[in-house]
C-alpha positions in Angstrom: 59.8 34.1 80.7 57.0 33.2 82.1 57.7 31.9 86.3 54.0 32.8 87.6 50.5 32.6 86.8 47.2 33.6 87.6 44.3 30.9 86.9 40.5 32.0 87.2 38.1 29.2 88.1 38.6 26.5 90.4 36.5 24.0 88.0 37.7 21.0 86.1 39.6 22.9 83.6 41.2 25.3 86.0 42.1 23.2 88.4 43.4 21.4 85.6 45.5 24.1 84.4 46.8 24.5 87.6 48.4 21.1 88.3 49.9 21.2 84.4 51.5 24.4 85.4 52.7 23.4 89.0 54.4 19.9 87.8 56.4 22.0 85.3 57.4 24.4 88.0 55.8 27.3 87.7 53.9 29.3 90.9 50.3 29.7 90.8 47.8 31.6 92.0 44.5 29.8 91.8 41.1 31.9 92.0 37.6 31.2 92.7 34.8 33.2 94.2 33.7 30.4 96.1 35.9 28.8 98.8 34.4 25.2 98.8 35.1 25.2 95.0 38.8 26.2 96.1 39.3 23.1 98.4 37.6 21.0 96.1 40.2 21.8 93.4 43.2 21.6 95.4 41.8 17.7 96.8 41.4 16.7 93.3 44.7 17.8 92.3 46.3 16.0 95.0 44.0 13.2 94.0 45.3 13.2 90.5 49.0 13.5 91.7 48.7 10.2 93.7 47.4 8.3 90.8 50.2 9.5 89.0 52.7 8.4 91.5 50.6 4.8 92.1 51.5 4.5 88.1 55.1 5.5 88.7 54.9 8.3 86.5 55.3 10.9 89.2 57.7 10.6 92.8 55.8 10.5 95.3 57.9 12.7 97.1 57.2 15.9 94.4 53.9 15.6 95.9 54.2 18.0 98.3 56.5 20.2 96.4 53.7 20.5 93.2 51.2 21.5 95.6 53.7 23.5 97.5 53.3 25.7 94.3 49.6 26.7 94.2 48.0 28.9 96.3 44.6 29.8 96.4 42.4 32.8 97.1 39.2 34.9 96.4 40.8 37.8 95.8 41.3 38.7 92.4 43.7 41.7 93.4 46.2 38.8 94.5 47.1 38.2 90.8 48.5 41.3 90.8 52.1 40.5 90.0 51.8 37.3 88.0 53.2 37.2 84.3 50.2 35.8 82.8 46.8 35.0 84.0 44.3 32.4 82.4 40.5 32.7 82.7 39.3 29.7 82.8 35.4 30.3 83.8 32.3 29.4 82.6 31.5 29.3 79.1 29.4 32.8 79.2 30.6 35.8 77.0 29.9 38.1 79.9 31.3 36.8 82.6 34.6 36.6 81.0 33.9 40.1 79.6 33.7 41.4 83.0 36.9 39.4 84.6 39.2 40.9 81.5 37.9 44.3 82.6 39.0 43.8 86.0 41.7 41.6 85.3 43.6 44.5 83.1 42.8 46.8 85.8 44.7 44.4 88.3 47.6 42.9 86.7 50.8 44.7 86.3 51.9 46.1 82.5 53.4 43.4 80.7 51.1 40.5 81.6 49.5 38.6 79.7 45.9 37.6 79.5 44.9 34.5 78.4 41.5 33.2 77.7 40.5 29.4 77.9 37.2 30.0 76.4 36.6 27.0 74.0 34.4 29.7 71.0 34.2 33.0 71.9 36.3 35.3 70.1 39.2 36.9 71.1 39.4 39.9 69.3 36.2 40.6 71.2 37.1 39.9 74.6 40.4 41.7 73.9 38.5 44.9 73.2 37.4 45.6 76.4 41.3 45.8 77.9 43.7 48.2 77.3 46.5 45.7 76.5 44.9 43.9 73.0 48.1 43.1 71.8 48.7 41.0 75.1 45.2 39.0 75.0 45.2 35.7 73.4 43.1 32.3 73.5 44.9 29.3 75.4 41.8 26.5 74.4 43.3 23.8 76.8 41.1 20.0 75.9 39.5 18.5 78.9 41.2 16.4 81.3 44.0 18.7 80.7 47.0 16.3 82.2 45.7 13.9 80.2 44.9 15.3 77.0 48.1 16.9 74.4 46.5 20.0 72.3 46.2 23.3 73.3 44.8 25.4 70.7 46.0 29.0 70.5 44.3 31.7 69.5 45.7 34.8 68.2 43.3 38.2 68.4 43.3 40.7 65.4 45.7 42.6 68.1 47.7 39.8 69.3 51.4 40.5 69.1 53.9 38.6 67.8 56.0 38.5 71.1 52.6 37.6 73.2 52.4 34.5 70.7 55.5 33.7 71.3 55.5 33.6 74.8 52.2 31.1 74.9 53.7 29.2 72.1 56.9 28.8 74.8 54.3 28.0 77.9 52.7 25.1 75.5 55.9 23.8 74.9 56.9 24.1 78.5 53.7 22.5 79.5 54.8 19.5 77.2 51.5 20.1 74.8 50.8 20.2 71.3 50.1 23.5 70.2 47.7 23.9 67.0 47.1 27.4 66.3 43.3 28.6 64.5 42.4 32.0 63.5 40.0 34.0 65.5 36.6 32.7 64.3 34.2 31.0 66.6 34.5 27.8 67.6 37.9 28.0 66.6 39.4 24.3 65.2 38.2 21.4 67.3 34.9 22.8 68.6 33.9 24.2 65.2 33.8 20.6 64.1 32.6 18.8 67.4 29.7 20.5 69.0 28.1 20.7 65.1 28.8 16.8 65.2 27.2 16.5 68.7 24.6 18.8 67.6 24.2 16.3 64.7 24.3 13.4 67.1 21.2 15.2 68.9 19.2 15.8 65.7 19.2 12.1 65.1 18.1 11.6 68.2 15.2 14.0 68.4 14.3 12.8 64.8 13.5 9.5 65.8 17.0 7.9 64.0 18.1 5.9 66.1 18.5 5.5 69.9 21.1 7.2 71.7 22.9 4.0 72.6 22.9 3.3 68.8 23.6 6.5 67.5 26.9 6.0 69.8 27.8 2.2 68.8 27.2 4.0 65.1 29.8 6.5 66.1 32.0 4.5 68.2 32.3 1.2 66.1 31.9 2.7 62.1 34.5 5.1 62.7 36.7 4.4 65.6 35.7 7.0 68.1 36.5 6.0 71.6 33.3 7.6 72.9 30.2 8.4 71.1 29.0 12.1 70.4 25.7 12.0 72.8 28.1 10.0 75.8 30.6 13.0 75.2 28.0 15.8 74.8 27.1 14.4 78.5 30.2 14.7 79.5 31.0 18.4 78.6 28.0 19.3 79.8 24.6 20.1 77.7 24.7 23.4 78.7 28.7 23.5 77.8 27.4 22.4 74.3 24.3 24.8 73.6 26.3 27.8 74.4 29.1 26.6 71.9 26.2 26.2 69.2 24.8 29.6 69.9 28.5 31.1 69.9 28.4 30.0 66.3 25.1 30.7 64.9 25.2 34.3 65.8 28.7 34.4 64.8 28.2 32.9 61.2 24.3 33.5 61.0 24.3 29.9 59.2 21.3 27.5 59.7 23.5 24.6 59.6 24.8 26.1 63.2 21.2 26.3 64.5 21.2 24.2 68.3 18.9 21.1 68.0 15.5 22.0 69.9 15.6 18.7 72.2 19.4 20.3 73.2 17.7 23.2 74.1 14.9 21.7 75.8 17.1 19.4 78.0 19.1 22.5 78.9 15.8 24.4 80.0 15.3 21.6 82.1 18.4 21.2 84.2 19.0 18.1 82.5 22.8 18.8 81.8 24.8 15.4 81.6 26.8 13.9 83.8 27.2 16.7 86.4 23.7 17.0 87.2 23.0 12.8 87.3 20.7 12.9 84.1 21.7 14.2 80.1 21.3 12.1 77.3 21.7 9.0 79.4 21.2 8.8 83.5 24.0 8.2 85.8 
C-alpha cells in the first residue's frame, strides 16, 4: 500500500499532485530546487483548499490537517523512504533522465517511480534505473483536482504488481484511469497537440484568425475552449516539445511542429505564462 510519496516539481502539476494526494490522506514529500517555487506551491494549494471549502465541498477545518501532510524541501535525498515518487518536471527528456538516475539511487528498494511526463516514453526513461519493472507513467491532466483521467503508462518492463499498485493510487485518488501503450504521446496528447498543431497551421496559412479558428472549434464541435486558447494555456513551449517527442519517435511528416509554433517559441512568446502566445493577456 502505498501511505507516502515523493513529488518532484513544485509547478502547476506537482503542486497539483500534491494536494490530490494530501486530501486523500497520504504524506508527501514535495521537491523543488528552488525555494520561492516551494512557497509558491504550498500558497496555491492552500488557495485552492479555501475555494473548495467557500463551495462547501471541503471542511474548513481539514484545512490545516491537508496541509499538515506535505512537507517540502530541496533535498532530493529526503525522498528516501517514500513508497513511490512522481516526477513531475519539465517537459525535457533529460532532465527527467537525470532525476530517475538519482532518484533510483535514493529511494529505498521497493519504490516505485513514477513519471508524469505527458510523451516521452517510458521504456526509455526506465532504462536508465535499475528497477525497470517498478517505473511507470502516471500522465495526470491539468488542473489535476479538477480534472478525472489519469493515464497510465506501462514500460516494456513494467510489472504486473507495479500496475497494480498505480491502478490502486488512481482509484484512491478518485480518478479515472485509462491505460495506453508505451508510444509517444501516449492517448490524449497523441491526438491533441497534432490538433493544436493543426490549429497553428491554419493560422500561419492565413485560414482564418485565431479568434475564428477557436469559435470554429468551440461552436462546430462543442469544445469548451478552442485549440490555439488551450495551446496558450499549456504553454507553446509545453506543445512544441510534445510535437518533437513524436516526430522523432514516429519519423512521420504529419507530426512535423508548425514553423510559426516554432518561431513563437524562439521568441519567448509562450502563452499565458509569459503575458503574450497566440493571443496577449
Amino acid at each position: 500500500m502505498i501511505r507516502n510519496v515523493g513529488v518532484l516539481g513544485a509547478g502547476q502539476m506537482g503542486s497539483g499532485i500534491a494536494q490530490v494526494l494530501a486530501q486523500q490522506e497520504i504524506s508527501v514529500i514535495l521537491f523543488d530546487i528552488a525555494e520561492a517555487q516551494l512557497t509558491r506551491a504550498r500558497a496555491g494549494i492552500e488557495k485552492n483548499l479555501e475555494r473548495l471549502a467557500k463551495k462547501e465541498q471541503l471542511d474548513s477545518a481539514a484545512i490545516p490537517i491537508i496541509l499538515g501532510r506535505i512537507r517540502t524541501t530541496m533535498v532530493m535525498e529526503d525522498l528516501a523512504d517514500c513508497d513511490m515518487a512522481i516526477e513531475a518536471v519539465t517537459e525535457k527528456e533529460t532532465l527527467k533522465l537525470d532525476i530517475f538516475r538519482k532518484l533510483d539511487g535514493i529511494l529505498k528498494t521497493g519504490a516505485i517511480l513514477a513519471s508524469n511526463t505527458s510523451s516521452i516514453p517510458i521504456t526509455r526513461i526506465a532504462a536508465v534505473t535499475g528497477r525497470q519493472d517498478k517505473v511507470i507513467g502516471m500522465h495526470f491532466m491539468n488542473p489535476v483536482p479538477v480534472m478525472k483521467l489519469v493515464e497510465v503508462i506501462r514500460g516494456l518492463a513494467t510489472s504486473d504488481e507495479t500496475f497494480a499498485a498505480t491502478a490502486a493510487l488512481v482509484v484512491k485518488l478518485d480518478k479515472e484511469m485509462a491505460v495506453s501503450a508505451d508510444y509517444p504521446g501516449f492517448i490524449v496528447n497523441r491526438i491533441l497537440i497534432p490538433m493544436i498543431n493543426e490549429a497553428a497551421y491554419a493560422l500561419f496559412e492565413g485560414i482564418a484568425s485565431a479568434e475564428d479558428i477557436d469559435k470554429g472549434m468551440k461552436l462546430g464541435t462543442n469544445q469548451p475552449m478552442g485549440p490555439l486558447t488551450l495551446a496558450d494555456f499549456i504553454g507553446l513551449d509545453t506543445c512544441l516539445a510534445i510535437m518533437n517527442v513524436l516526430y522523432e519517435g514516429f519519423k512521420d511528416s504529419k507530426y512535423r511542429p508548425c514553423p510559426l509554433l516554432v518561431k513563437m517559441v524562439e521568441a519567448g512568446f509562450l502563452g499565458k505564462k509569459t503575458g503574450r502566445g497566440f493571443y496577449t493577456y
